[in-house]
PyMOL CGO cylinders between C-alpha atoms (Angstrom):
from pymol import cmd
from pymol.cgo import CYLINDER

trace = [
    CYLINDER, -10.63, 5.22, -17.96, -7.24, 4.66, -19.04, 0.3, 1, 1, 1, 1, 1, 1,
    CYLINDER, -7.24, 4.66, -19.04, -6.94, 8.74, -19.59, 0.3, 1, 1, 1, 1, 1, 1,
    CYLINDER, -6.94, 8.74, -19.59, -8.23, 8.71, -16.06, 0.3, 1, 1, 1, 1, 1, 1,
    CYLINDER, -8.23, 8.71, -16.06, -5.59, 6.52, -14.66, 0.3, 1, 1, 1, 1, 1, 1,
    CYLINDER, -5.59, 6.52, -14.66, -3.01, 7.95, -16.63, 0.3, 1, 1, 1, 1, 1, 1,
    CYLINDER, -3.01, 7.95, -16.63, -3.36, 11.57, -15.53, 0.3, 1, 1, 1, 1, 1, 1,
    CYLINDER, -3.36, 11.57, -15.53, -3.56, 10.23, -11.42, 0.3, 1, 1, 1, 1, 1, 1,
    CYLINDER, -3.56, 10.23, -11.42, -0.11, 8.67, -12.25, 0.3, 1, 1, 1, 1, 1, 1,
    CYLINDER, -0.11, 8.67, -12.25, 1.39, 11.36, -13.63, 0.3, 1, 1, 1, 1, 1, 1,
    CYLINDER, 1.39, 11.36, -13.63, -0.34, 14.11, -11.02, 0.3, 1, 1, 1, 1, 1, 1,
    CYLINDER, -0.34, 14.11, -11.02, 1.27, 11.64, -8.00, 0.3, 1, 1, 1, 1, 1, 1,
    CYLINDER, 1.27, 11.64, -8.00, 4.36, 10.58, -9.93, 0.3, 1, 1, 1, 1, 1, 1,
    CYLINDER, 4.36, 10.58, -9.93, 6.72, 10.87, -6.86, 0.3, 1, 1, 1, 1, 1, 1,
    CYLINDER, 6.72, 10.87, -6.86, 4.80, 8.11, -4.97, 0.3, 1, 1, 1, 1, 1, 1,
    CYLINDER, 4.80, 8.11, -4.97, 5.39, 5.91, -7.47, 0.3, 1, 1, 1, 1, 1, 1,
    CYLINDER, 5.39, 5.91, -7.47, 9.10, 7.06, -7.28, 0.3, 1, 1, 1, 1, 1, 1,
    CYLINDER, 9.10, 7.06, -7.28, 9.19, 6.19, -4.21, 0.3, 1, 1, 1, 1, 1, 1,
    CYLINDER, 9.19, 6.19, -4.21, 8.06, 3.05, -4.16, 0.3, 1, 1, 1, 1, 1, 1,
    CYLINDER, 8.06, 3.05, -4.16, 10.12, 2.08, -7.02, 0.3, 1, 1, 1, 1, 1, 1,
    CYLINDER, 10.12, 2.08, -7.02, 13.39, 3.21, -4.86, 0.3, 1, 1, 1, 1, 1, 1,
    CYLINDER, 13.39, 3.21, -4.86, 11.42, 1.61, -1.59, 0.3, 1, 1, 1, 1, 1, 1,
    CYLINDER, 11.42, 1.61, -1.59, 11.19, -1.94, -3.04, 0.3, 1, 1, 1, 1, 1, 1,
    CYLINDER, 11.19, -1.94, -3.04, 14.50, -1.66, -4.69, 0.3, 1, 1, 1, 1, 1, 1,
    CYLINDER, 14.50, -1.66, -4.69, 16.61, -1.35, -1.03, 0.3, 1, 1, 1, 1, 1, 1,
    CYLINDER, 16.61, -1.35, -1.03, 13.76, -3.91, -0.22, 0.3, 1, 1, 1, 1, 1, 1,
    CYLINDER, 13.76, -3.91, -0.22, 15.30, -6.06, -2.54, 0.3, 1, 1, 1, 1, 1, 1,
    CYLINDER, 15.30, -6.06, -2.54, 19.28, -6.17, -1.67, 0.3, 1, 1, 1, 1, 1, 1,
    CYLINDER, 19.28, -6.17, -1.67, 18.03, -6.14, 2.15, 0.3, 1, 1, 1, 1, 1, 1,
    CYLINDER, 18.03, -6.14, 2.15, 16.53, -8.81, 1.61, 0.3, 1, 1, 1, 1, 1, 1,
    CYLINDER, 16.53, -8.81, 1.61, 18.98, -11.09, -0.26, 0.3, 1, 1, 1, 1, 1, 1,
    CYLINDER, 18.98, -11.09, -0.26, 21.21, -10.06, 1.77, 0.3, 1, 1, 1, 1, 1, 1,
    CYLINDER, 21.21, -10.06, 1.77, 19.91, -11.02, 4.63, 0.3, 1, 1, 1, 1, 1, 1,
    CYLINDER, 19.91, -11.02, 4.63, 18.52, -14.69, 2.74, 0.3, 1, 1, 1, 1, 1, 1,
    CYLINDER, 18.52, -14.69, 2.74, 22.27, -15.38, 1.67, 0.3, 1, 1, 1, 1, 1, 1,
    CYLINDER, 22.27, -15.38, 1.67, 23.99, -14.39, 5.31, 0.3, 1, 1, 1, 1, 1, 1,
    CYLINDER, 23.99, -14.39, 5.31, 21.66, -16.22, 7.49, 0.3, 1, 1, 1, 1, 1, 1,
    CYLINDER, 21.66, -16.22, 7.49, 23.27, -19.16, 9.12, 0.3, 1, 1, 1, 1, 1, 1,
    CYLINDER, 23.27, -19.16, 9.12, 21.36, -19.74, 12.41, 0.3, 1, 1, 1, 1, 1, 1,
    CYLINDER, 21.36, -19.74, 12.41, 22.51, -19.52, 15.39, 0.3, 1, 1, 1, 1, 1, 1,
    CYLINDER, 22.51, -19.52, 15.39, 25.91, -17.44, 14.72, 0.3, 1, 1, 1, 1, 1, 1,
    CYLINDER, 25.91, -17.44, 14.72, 25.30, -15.66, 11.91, 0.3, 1, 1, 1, 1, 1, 1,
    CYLINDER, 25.30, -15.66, 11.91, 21.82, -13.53, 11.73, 0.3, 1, 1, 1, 1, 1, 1,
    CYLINDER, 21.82, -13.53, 11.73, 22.11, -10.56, 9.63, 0.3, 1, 1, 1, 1, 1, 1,
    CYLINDER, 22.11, -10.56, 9.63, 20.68, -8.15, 12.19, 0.3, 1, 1, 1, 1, 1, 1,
    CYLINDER, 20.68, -8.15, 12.19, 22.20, -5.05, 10.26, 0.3, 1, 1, 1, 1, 1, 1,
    CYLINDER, 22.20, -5.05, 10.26, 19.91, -6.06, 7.02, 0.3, 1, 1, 1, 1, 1, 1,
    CYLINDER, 19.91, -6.06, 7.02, 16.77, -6.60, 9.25, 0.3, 1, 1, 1, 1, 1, 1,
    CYLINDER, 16.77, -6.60, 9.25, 17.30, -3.78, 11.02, 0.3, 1, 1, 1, 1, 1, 1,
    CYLINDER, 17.30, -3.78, 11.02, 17.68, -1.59, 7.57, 0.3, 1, 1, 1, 1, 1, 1,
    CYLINDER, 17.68, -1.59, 7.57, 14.48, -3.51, 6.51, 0.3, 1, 1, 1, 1, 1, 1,
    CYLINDER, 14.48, -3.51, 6.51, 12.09, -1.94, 9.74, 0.3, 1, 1, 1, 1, 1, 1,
    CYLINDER, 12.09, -1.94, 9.74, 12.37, 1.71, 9.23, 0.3, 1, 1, 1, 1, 1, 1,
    CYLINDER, 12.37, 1.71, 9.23, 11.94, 1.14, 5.28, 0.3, 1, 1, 1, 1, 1, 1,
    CYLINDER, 11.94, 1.14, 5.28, 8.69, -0.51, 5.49, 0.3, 1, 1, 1, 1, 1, 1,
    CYLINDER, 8.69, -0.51, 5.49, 7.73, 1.50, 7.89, 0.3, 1, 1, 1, 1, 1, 1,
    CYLINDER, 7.73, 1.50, 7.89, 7.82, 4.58, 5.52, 0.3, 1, 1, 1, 1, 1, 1,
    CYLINDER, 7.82, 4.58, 5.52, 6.29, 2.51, 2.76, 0.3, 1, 1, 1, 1, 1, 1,
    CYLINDER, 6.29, 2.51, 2.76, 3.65, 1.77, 5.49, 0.3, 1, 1, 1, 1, 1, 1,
    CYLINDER, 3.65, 1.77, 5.49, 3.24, 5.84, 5.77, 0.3, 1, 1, 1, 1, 1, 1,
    CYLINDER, 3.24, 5.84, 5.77, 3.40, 6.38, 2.41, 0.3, 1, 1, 1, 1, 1, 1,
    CYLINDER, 3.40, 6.38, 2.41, 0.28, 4.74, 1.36, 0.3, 1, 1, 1, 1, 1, 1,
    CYLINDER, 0.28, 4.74, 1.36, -1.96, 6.56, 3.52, 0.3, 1, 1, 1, 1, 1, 1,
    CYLINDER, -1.96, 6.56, 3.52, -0.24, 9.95, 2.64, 0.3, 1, 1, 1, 1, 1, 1,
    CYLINDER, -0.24, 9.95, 2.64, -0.91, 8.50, -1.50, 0.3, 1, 1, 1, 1, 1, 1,
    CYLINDER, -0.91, 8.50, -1.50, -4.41, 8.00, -0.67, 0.3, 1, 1, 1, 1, 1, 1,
    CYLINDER, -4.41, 8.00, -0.67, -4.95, 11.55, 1.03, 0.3, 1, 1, 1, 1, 1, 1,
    CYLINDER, -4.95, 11.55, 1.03, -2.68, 13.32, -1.34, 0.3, 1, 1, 1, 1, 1, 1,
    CYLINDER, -2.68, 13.32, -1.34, -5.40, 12.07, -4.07, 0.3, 1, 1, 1, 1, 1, 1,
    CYLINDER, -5.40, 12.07, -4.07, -8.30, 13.35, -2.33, 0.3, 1, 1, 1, 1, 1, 1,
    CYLINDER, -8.30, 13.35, -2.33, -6.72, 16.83, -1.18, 0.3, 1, 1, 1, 1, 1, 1,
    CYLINDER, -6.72, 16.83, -1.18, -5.42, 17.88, -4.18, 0.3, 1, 1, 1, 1, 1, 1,
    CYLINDER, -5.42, 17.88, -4.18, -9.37, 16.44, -5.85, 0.3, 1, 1, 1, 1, 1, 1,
    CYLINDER, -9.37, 16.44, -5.85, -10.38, 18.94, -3.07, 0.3, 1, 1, 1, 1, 1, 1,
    CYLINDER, -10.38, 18.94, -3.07, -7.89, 22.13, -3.60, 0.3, 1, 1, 1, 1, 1, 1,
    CYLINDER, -7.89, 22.13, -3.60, -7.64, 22.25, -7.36, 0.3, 1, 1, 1, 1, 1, 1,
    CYLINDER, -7.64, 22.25, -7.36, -11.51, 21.18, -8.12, 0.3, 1, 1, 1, 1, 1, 1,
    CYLINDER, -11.51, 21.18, -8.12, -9.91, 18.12, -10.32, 0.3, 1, 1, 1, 1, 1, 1,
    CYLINDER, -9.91, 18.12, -10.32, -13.26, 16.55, -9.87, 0.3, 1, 1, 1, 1, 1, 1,
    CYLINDER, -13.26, 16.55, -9.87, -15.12, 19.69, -10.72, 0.3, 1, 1, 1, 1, 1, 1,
    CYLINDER, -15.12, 19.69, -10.72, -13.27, 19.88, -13.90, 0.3, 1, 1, 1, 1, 1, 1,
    CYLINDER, -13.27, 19.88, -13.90, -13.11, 16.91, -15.28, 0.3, 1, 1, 1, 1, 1, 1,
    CYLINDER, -13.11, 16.91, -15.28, -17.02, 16.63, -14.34, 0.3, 1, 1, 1, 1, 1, 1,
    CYLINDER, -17.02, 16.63, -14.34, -17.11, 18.92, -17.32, 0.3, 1, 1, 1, 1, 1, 1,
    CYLINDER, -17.11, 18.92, -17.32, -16.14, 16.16, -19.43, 0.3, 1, 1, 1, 1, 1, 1,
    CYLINDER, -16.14, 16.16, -19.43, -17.91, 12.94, -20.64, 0.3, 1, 1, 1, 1, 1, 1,
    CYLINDER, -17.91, 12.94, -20.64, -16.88, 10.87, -17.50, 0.3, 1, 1, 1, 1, 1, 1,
    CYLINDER, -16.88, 10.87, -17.50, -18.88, 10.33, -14.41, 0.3, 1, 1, 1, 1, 1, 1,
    CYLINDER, -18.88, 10.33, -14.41, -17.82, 10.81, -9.92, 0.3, 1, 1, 1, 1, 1, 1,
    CYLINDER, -17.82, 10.81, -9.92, -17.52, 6.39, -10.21, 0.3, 1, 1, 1, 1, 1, 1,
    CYLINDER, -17.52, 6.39, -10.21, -15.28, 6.55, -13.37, 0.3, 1, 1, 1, 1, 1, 1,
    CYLINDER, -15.28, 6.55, -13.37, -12.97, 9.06, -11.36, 0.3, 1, 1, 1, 1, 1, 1,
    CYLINDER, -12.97, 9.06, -11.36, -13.02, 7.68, -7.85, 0.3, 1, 1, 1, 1, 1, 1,
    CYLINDER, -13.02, 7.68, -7.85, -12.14, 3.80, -9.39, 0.3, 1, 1, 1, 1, 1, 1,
    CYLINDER, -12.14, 3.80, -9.39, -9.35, 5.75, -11.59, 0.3, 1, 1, 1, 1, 1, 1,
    CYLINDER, -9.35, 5.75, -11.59, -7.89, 6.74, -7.96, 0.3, 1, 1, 1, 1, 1, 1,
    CYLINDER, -7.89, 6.74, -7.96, -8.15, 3.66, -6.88, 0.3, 1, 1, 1, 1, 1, 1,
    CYLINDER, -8.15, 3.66, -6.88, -6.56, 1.56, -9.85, 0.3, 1, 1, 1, 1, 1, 1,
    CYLINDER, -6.56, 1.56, -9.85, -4.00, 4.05, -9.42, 0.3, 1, 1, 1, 1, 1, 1,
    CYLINDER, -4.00, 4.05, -9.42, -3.49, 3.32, -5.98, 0.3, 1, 1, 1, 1, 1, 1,
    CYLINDER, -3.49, 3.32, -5.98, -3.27, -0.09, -6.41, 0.3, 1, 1, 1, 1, 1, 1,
    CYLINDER, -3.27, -0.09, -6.41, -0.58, 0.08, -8.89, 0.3, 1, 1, 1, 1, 1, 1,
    CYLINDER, -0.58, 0.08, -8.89, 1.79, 1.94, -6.38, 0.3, 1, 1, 1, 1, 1, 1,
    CYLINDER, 1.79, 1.94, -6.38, 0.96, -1.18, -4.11, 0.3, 1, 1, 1, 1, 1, 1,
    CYLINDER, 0.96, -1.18, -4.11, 1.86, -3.46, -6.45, 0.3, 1, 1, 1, 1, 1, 1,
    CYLINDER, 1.86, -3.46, -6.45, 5.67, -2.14, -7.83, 0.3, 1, 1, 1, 1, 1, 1,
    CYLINDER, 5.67, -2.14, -7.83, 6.46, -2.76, -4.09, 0.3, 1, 1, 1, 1, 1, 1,
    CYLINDER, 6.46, -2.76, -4.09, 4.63, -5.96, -3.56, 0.3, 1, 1, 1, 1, 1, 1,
    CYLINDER, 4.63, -5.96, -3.56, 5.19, -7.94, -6.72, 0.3, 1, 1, 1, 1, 1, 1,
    CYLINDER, 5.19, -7.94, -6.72, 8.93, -7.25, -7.03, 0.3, 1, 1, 1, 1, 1, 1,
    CYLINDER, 8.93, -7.25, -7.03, 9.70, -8.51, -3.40, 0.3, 1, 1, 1, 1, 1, 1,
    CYLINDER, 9.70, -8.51, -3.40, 7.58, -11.65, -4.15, 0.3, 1, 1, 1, 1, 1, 1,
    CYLINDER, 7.58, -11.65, -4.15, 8.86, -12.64, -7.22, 0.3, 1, 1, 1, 1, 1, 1,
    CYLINDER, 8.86, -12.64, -7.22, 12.66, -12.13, -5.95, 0.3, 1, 1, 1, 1, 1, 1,
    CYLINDER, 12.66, -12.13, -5.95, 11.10, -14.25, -2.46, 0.3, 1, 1, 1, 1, 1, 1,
    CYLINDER, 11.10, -14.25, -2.46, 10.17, -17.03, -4.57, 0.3, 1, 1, 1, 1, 1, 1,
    CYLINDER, 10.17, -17.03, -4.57, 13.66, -17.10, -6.32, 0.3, 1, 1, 1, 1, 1, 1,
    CYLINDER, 13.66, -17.10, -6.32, 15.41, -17.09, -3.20, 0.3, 1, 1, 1, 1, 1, 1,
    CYLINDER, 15.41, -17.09, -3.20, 13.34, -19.94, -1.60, 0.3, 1, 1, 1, 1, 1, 1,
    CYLINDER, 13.34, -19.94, -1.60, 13.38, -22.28, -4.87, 0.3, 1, 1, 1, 1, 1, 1,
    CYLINDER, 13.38, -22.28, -4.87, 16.98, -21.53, -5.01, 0.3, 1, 1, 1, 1, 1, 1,
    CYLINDER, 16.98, -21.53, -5.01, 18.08, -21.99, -1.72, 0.3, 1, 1, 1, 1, 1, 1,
    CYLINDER, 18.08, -21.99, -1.72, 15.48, -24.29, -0.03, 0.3, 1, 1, 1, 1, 1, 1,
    CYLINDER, 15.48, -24.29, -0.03, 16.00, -26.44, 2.08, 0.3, 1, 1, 1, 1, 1, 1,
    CYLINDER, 16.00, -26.44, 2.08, 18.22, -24.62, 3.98, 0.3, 1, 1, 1, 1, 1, 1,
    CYLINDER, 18.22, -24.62, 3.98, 15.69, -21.74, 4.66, 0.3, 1, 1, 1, 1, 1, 1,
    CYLINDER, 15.69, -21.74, 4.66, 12.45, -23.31, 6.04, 0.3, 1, 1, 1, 1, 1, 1,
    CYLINDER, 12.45, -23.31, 6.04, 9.31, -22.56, 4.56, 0.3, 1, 1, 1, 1, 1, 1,
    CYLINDER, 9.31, -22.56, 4.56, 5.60, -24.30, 4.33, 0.3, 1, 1, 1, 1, 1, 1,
    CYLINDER, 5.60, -24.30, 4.33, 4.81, -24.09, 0.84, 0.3, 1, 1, 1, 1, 1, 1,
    CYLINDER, 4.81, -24.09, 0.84, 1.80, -21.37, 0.98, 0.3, 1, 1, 1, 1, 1, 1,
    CYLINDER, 1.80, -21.37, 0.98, 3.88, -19.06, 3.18, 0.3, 1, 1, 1, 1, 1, 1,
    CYLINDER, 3.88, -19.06, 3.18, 5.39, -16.53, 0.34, 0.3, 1, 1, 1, 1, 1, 1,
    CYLINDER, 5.39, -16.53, 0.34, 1.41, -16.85, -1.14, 0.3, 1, 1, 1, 1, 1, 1,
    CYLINDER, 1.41, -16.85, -1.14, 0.04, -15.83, 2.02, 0.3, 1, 1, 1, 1, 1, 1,
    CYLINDER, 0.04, -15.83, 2.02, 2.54, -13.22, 2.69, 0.3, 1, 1, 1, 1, 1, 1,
    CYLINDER, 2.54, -13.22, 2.69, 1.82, -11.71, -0.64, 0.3, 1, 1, 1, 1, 1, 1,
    CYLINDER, 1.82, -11.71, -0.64, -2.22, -11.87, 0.56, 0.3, 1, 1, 1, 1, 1, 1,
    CYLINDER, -2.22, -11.87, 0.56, -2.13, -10.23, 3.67, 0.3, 1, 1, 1, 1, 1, 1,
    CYLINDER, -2.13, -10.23, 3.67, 1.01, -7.56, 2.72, 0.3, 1, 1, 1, 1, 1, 1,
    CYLINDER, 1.01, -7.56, 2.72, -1.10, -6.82, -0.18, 0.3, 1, 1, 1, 1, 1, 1,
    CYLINDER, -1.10, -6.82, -0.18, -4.49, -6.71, 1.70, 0.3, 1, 1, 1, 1, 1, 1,
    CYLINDER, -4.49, -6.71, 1.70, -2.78, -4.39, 4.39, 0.3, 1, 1, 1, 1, 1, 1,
    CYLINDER, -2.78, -4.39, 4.39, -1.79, -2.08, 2.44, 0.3, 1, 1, 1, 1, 1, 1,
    CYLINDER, -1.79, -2.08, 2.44, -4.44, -1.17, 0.52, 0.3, 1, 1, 1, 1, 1, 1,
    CYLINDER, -4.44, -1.17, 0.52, -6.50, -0.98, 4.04, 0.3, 1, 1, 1, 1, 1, 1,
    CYLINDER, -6.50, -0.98, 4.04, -3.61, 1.54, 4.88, 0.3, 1, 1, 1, 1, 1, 1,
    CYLINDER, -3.61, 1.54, 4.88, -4.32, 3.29, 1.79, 0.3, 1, 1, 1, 1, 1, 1,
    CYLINDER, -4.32, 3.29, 1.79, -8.02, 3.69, 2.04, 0.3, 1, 1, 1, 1, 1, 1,
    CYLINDER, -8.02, 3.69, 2.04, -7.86, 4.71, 5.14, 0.3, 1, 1, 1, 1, 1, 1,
    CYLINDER, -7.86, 4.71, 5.14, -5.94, 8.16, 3.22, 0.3, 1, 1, 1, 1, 1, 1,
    CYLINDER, -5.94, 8.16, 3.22, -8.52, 8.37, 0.71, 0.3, 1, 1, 1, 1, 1, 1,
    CYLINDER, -8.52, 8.37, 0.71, -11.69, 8.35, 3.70, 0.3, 1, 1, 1, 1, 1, 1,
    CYLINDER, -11.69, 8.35, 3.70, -9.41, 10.82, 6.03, 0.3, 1, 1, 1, 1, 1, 1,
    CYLINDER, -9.41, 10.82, 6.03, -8.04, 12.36, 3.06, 0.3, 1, 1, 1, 1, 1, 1,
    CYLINDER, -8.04, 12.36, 3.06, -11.59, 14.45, 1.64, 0.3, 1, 1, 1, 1, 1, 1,
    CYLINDER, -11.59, 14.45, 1.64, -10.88, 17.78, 3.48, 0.3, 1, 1, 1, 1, 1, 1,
    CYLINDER, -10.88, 17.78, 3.48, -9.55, 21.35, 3.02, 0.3, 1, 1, 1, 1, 1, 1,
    CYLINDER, -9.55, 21.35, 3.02, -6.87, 20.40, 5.31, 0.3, 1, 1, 1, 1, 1, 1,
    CYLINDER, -6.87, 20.40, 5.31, -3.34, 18.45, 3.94, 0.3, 1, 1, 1, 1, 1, 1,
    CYLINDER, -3.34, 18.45, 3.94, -1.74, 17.56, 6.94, 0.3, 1, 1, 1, 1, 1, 1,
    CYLINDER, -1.74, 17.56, 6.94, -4.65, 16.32, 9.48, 0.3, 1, 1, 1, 1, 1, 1,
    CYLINDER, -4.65, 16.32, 9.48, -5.45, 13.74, 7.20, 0.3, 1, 1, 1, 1, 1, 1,
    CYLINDER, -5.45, 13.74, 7.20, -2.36, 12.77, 6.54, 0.3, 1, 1, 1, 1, 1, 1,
    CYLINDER, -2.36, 12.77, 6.54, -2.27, 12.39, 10.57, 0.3, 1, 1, 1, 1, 1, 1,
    CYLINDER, -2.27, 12.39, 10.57, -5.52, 10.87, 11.00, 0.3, 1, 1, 1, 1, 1, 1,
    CYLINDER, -5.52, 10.87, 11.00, -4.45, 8.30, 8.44, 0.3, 1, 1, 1, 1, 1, 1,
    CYLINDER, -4.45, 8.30, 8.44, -1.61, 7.58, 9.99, 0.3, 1, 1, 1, 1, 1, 1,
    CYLINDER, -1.61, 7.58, 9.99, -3.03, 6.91, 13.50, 0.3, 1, 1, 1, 1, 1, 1,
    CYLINDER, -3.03, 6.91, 13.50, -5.31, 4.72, 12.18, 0.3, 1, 1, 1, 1, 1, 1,
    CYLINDER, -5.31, 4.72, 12.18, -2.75, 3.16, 10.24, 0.3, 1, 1, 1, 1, 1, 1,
    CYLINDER, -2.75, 3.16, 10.24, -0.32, 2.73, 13.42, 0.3, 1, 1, 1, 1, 1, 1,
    CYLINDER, -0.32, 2.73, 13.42, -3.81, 0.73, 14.73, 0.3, 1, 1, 1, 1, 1, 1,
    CYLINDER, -3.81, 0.73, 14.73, -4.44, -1.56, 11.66, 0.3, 1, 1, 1, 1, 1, 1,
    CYLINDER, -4.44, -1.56, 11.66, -0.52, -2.92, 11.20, 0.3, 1, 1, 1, 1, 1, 1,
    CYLINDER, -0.52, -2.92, 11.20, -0.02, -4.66, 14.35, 0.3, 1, 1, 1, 1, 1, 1,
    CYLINDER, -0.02, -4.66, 14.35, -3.36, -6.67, 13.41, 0.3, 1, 1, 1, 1, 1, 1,
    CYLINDER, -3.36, -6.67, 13.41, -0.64, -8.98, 11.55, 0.3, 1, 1, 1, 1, 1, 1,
    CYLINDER, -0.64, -8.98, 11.55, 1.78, -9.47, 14.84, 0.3, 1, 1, 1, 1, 1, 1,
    CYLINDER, 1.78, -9.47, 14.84, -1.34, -10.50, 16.52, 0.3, 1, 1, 1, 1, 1, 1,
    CYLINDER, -1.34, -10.50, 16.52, -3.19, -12.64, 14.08, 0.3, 1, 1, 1, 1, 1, 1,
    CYLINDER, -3.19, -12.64, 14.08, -0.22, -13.64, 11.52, 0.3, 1, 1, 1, 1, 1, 1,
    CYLINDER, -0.22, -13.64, 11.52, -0.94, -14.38, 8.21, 0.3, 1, 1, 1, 1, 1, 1,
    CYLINDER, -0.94, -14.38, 8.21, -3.65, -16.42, 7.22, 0.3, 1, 1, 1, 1, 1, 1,
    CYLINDER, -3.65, -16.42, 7.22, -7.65, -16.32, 6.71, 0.3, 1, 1, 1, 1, 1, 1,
    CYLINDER, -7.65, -16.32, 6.71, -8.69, -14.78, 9.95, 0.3, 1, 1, 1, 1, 1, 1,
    CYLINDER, -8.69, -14.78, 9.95, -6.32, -11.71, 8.94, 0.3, 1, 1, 1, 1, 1, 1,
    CYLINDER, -6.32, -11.71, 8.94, -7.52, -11.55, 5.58, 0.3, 1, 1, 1, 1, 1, 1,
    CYLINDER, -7.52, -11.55, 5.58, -11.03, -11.51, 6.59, 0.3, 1, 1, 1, 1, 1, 1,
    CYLINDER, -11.03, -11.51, 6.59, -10.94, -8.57, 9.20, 0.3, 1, 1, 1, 1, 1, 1,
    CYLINDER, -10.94, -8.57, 9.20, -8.67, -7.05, 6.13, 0.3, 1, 1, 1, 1, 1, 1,
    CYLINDER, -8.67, -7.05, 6.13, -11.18, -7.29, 3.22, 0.3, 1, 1, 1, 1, 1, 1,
    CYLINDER, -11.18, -7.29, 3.22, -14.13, -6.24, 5.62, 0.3, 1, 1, 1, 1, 1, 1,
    CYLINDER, -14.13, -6.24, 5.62, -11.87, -3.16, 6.72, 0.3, 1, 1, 1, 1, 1, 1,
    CYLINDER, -11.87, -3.16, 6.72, -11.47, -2.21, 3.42, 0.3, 1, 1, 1, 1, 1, 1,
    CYLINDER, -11.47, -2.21, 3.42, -14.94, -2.68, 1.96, 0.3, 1, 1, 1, 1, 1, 1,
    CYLINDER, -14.94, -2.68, 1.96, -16.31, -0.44, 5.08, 0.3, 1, 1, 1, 1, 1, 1,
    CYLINDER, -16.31, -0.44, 5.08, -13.48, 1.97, 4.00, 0.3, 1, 1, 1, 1, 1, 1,
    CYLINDER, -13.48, 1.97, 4.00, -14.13, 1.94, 0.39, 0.3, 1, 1, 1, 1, 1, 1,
    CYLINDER, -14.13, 1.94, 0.39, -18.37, 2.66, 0.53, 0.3, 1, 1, 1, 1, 1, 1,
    CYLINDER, -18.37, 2.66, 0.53, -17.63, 5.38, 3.10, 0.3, 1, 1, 1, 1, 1, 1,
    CYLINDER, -17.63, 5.38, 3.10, -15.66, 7.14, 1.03, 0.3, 1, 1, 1, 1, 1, 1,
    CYLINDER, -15.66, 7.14, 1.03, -18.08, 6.31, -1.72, 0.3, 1, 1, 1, 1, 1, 1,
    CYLINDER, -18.08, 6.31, -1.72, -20.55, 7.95, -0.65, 0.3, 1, 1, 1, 1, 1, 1,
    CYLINDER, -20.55, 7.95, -0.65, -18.51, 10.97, 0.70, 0.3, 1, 1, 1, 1, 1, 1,
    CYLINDER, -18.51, 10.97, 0.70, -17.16, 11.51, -2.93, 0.3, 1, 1, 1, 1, 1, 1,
    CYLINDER, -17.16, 11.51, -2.93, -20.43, 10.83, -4.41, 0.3, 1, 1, 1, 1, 1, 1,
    CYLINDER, -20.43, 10.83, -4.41, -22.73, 13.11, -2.13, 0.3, 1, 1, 1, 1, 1, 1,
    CYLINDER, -22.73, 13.11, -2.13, -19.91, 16.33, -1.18, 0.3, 1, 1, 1, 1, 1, 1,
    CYLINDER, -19.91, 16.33, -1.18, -20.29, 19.17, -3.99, 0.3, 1, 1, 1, 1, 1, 1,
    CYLINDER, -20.29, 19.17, -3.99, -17.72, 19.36, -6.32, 0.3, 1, 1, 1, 1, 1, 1,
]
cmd.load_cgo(trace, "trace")
């Protein structure tokens, strides 16, 4: 498995890349916004509006990860090949997957640990309940790996950009589910049954498609 994982990390190396420069502007956007926010004369709208269009191609990213996997599975036979060895369709679809959520997670964990340092450093001045960064971390987390499966189910054709698309579309559906519903269990909820619907559909596409 961890040969399995390996080889999807270094095959999509440039997501990971990515996501490592992603969460790094992340980062100074968001202390810099945290230490230059004094309500109401000073809001750092030049850091927040920096912060918009970089999520937003983190947010495309993950779908085009999860498709990437599957079309290049598709166009090079990876599956077919590595069939050939003494490892099983499961072993290499939860490889993906692991792999998938590993991209997730050098953008996700980074911001969270520097958003807890920031709020035990400079609370009280910045208001916060005390689950919020917790239930940030849920539902960012939980949202984008929805956005991610939704690559790998669109992702299983001989096609690399209408995936991509399809992905996308769907993906431009899913995110505003967290303007409307915030964070919190009724989010988390829809999320997790989104993604277990995602996850046996493709499942069962990768399991049942020749090879």
């Amino acid at each position: 498995m961890f040969t399995l994982i390996k080889r999807e990390i270094e095959d999509h190396v440039a997501f990971f890349l990515g996501a490592a420069i992603a969460t790094a502007i992340l980062i100074v956007l968001l202390v810099s916004a945290v230490l230059n926010y004094e309500p109401p004369d000073n809001i750092p709208v030049y850091a927040i509006g920096f912060l918009i269009p970089v999520i937003v191609v983190v947010v495309i990213g993950l779908p085009a990860m999860g498709a990437s996997q599957m079309y290049t599975d598709r166009t090079r036979r990876v599956s077919a090949f590595l069939s050939g060895l003494p490892v099983t369709r499961s072993q290499i679809l939860v490889a993906r997957i692991v792999t998938g959520v590993l991209a997730i997670l050098v953008v996700l964990l980074p911001l969270t640990i520097t958003g807890a340092a920031l709020r035990s450093l400079l609370l009280p001045p910045i208001p916060f309940y005390p689950g919020l960064i917790a239930d940030i971390f849920v539902t960012a987390f939980l949202m984008a790996f929805a956005c991610y499966c939704l690559g790998l189910l669109t992702g299983w054709t001989s096609s690399r950009i209408t995936p991509t698309l399809g992905g996308l579309v769907l993906t431009c559906i899913l995110v505003p589910l967290i303007l409307v519903k915030g964070f919190g269990l009724h989010t988390t909820v829809i999320l997790v049954l989104f993604i277990i619907a995602s996850l046996t559909c493709t499942w069962q596409k990768f399991m049942s498609t020749p090879l």
